[in-house]
N, C-alpha and C positions, 0 to 999 in steps of 0.2 A: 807247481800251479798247473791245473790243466786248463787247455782248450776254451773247455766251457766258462771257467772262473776268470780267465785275462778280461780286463775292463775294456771294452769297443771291440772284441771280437764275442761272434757269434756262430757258431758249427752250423752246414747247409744240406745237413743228411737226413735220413728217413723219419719223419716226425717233427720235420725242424724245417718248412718250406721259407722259402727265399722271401724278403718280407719286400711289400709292393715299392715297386718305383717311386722317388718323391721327387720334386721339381726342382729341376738344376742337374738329374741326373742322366745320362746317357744311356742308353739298354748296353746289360753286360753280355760279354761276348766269349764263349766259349766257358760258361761256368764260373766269370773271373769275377770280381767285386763290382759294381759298377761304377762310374767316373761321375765323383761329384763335384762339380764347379765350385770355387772358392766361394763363400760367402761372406763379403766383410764387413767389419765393425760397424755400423753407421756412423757414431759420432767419431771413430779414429779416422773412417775414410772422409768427412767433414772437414777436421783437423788437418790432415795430409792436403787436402787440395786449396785450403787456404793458405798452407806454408807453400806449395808449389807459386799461388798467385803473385804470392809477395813478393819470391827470390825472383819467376819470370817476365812481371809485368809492372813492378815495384807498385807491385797494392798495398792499400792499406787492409789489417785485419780486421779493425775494425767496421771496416766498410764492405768489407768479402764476405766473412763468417755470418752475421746475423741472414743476409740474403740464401746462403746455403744454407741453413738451419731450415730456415723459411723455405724455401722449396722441396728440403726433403724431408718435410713432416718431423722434425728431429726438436722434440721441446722435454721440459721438466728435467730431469737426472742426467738425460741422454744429453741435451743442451748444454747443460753443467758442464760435464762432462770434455765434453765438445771444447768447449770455449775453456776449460784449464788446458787440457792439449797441447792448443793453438797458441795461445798468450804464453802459456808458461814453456814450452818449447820454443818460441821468438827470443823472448826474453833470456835464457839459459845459453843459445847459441854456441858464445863461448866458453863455457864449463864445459857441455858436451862434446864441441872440438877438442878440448883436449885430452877426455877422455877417450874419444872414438880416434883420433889419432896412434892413442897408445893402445888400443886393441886391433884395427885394420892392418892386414898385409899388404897395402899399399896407402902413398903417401892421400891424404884426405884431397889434394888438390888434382887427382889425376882421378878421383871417384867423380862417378855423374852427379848432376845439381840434383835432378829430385831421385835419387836413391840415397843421399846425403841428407838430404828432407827427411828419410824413410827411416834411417839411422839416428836423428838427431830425435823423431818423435818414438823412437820405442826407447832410445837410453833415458829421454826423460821422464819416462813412466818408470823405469828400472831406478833413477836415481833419485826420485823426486816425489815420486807418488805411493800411494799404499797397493796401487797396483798387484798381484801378486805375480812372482819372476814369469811361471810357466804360463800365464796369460798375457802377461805384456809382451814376452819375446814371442810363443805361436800368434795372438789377436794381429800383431804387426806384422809378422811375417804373411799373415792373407791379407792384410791389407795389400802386401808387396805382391803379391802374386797376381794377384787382379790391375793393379798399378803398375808395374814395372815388369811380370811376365819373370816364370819359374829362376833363370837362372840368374836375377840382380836380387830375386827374395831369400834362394841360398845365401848371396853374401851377405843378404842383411840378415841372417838365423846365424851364420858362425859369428856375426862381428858383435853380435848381442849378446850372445851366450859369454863370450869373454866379457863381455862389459857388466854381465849379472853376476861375476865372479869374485865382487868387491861394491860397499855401499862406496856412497859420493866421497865420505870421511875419508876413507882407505885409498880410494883414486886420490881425492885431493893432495892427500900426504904425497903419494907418486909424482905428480902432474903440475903443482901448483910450485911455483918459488918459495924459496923456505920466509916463514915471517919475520922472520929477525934480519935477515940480509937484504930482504928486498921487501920489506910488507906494503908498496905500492903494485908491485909486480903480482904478491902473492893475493891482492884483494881484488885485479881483476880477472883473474882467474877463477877464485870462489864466488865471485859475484857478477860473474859475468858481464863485465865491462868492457869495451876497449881501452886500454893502458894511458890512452889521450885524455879519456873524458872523469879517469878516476884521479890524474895529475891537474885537471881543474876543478875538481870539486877539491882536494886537498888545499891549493891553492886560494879557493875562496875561503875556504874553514880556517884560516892561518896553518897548516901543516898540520894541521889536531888527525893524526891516524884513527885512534877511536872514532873522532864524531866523522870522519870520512867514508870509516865503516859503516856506521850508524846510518847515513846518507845512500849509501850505495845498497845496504839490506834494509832501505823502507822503498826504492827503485822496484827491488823485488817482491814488494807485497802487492796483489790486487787493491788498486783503490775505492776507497767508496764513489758511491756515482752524487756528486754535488748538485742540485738546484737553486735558482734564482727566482725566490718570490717577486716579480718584477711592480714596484711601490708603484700604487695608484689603482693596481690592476688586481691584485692578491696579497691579502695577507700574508705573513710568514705561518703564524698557528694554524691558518685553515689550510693553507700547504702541508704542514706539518698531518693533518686530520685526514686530510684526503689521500695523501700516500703510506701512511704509519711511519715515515720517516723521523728522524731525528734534528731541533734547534743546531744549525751550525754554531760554534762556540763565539766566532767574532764577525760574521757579518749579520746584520738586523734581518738579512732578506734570504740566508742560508739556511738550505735542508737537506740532510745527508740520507740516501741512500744505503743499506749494507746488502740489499737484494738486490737480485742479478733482473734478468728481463730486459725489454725495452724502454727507457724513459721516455722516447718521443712515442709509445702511446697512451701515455697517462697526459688526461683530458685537460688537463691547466695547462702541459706542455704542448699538446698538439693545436689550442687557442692562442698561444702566445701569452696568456697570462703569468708563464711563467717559465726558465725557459734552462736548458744543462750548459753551466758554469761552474766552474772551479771555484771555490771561498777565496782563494787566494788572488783572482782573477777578480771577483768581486770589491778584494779590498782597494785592489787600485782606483778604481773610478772612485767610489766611494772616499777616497784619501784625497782625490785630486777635487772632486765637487763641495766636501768639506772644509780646504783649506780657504781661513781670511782672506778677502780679499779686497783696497779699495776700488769705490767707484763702478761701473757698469758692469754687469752679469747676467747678463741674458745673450752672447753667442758663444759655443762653445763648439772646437774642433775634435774628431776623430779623423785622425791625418792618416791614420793607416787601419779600415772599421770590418776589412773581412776577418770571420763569416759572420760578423756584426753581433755578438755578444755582449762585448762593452757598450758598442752604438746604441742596442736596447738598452741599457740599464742605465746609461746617460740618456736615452730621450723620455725614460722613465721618469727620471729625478727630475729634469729639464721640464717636461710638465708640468711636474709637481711646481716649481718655483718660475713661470712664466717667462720657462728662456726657450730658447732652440739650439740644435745641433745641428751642424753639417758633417757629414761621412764621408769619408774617402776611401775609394777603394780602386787598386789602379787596373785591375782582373776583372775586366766584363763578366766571369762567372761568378767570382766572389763579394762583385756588386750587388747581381743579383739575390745572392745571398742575405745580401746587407738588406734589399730592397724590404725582402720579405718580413727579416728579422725585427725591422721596426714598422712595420705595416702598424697605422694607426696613432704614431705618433708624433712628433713633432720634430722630425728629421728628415734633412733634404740629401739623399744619396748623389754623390760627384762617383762616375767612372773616370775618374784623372789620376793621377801621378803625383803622389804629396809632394814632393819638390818641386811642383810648379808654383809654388806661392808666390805672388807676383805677379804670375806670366796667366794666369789663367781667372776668367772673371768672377770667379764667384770665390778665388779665394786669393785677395787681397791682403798687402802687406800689412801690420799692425789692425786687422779686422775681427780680431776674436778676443775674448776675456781669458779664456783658460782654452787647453790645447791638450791633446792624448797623444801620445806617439804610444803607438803598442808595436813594436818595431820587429820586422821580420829577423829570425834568428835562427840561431841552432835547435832552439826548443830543448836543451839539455835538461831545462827542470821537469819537460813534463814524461819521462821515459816512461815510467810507470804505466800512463794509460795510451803512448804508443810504445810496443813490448818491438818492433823492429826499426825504429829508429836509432836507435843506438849503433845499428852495422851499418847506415845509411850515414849518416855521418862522416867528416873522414878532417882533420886538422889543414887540411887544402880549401876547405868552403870557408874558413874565418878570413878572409882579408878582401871579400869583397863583400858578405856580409856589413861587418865592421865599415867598411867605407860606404853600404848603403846606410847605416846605422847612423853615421856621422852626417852624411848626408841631411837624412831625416830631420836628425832633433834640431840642425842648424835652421830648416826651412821651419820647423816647428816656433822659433825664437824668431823669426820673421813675423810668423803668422800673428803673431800675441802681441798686442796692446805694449805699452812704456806701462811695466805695473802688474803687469798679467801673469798669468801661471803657464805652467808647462809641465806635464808630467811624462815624463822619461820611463820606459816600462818594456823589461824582455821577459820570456817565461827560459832565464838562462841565467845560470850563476857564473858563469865563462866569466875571469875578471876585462877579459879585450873585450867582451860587449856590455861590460856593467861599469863598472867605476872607471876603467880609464876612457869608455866612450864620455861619458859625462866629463868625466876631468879637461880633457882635451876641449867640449865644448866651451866649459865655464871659461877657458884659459882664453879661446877665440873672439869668445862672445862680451865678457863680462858678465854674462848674466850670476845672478844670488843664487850662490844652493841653499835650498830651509832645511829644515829638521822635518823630515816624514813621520818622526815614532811617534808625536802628537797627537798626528789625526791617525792613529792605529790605537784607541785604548783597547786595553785587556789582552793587547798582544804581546806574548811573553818571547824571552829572548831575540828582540831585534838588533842586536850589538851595538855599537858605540857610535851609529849614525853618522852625516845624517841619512844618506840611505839605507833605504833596508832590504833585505835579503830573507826572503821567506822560502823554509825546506819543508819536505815531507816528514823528516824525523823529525823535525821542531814543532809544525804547526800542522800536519796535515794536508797541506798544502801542496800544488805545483811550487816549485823552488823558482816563485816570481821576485824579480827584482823592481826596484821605484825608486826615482829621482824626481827630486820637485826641484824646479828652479822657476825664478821672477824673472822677467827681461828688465834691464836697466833702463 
């Protein structure tokens, strides 16, 4: 091959003048090529700075990424783009540790935090994406170079190139526990789990391996984006009309999303007419406002109502049937929240401490008909649409969780009438914050467990009751859990 035919070279001889300076470049000096400054990716370098945010400042992505998008002019493909990345590099985490383990010449733990960033978003375009190798490994490598400065981007070009030297199959077979000796060990490795949180979903599933896998590969799918026609305010078909979205299958006020964008700026959501909730999030209230009830129904508690999702959709209903709500929410910011969230309806926001029932005057012992506890948790159901909580987590936060849990439902059974409801609600299938929180209470309390799968029709596999347990592989769903119980 000569000279003239090598692809990126050009001969600078008689007839062949030097072609003009372009911007980012240097004046060459003494004949030599001239020095062009990296130029990176826009939506990888997007990408790379919202994984930087999370690991240094424990952001959320979803709360980082749309705001850079937004400021660097980065929409449509590039967006896309963007935002697989990000999500789907959080999420992989630990599949890519353990492949980037087994290609770095030093242990992963003695590498810097965002050169480890650097490595985790090019192996998962090498493992995960259509990416093509000799673009994912150079596109990242100037990402590195501009981010991290020539000699951390070297280590990220040798530690990549080993890593494009086998699909994820081929690593897996390496790197994963074999299936048959260990297939808890070996699923959260291919699924990128902590080994914690894939022995409580097993757990909740009765030991079923398959449906645990099943569970852990819908974790890894992008979710659709849910909306809440909120009743009195929007229909569900003219919701449906005005975004081209899709009937949720089991709530009346459900509409799904499969497009990406922002849903707070579509105009029913930015009026409040209707507002981004989960279907599954929506079945609880809905299950809890539905059930029999005698005697009085018009005060109804949300003991714990940040960022006020349910609180709207209960002061919704609550409208509709001439009752009111009170909100609780013990976080001055996530009151404010709440404040907003039902602006216009017939809910009175408390910045208190739902355990204060009793002690605090506006929320009085036996003073409510029915009662919410949407109880602070691990949020293990909702991984999917947080892609970095899952490393955020750690088997050390369940025991005072669990004892604010218990806490909770106990003041909840205060708050509620001889007769009244109580709905018990984590978005966590963890069996210490689902059936044995509840079990414990029933044991303390007396109070009646009902049957929930009643007021859930057309909802298919809710198991042998009485509460239910809703997943993403079952139902599309956040894997919410729900306990109804009566005060004696």
């Amino acid at each position: 091959m000569t000279e003239r035919s090598q692809p990126g070279r050009r001969p600078h001889g008689r007839g062949n003048p030097r072609p003009p300076q372009r911007a980012g470049e240097r004046p060459a000096r003494g004949g030599k090529r001239p020095y062009r400054r990296p130029q990176p990716d826009a939506p990888r370098r997007a990408a790379f700075d919202t994984l930087s945010a999370v690991a240094a400042r424990d952001a959320y992505a979803n709360l980082i990424l749309p705001g850079l998008l937004r400021d660097r002019g980065i929409t449509g493909r590039d967006a896309a783009f963007a935002t697989e990345l990000a999500y789907g590099t959080l999420r992989a985490r630990g599949t890519l540790d353990a492949v980037l383990a087994a290609c770095s010449s030093r242990p992963l733990a003695e590498v810097d935090g965002r050169v480890l960033d650097m490595l985790r978003l090019g192996a998962y375009q090498l493992l995960r994406t259509r990416v093509p190798e000799h673009a994912a490994v150079s596109a990242t490598v100037e990402v590195a170079r501009v981010a991290l400065t020539d000699g951390p981007a070297r280590f990220v070009n040798a530690v990549l190139r080993r890593v494009a030297e086998k699909d994820e199959e081929a690593w897996l077979a390496q790197v994963a526990p074999p299936r048959d000796t260990d297939p808890l060990g070996h699923l959260a490795v291919r699924y990128a789990h902590p080994l914690w949180i894939v022995r409580a979903f097993s757990d909740s599933l009765g030991g079923d391996v398959a449906e645990t896998e099943a569970a852990l590969a819908a974790d890894d799918r992008p979710p659709a984006v849910h909306l809440v026609a909120r009743p009195g305010r929007l229909g569900r078909d003219a919701l449906v009309e005005a975004t081209g979205g899709q009937p949720g299958p089991y709530s009346p006020y459900a509409v799904h999303l499969d497009t990406g964008g922002d849903p707070g700026a579509i105009p029913a959501v930015a009026d409040r007419r209707a507002g981004v909730q989960d279907e599954g999030s929506q079945l609880t209230a809905i299950a809890l406002t539905s059930a029999p009830l005698d005697g009085e129904d018009s005060r109804w508690l949300d003991l714990c109502a940040g960022p006020g999702g349910k609180a709207a959709l209960l002061g919704a209903l609550a409208a509709e049937r001439g009752a009111a709500v009170t909100a609780v929410e013990v976080t001055e910011h996530r009151a404010g929240l709440v404040e907003r969230a039902v602006a216009g309806l017939p809910v009175t926001v408390l910045n208190a401490d739902g355990r204060e029932v009793g002690e605090h005057p506006l929320l009085p012992e036996g003073g409510f008909d029915r009662v919410l506890v949407d109880a602070p948790c691990t949020g293990l159901g909702a991984l999917r649409r947080r892609p970095e909580a899952r490393w955020r987590r750690q088997p050390s936060d369940m025991p005072a969780l669990t004892k604010l849990q218990r806490e909770l439902i106990t003041a909840a059974l205060r708050a509620v009438r001889p007769g009244g409801l109580v709905a018990y609600v984590t978005c966590s299938p963890h069996l210490a914050e689902t059936k044995l929180t509840v079990a414990d209470a029933v044991r303390r309390t007396g109070a009646e467990q009902l049957d929930v799968r009643p007021l859930l029709p057309g909802v298919p596999e809710l198991g042998p009751g009485p509460a239910v347990q809703l997943w993403p592989h079952r139902h599309g769903t956040d894997a919410m859990f729900m306990a109804l119980l009566r005060r004696a």
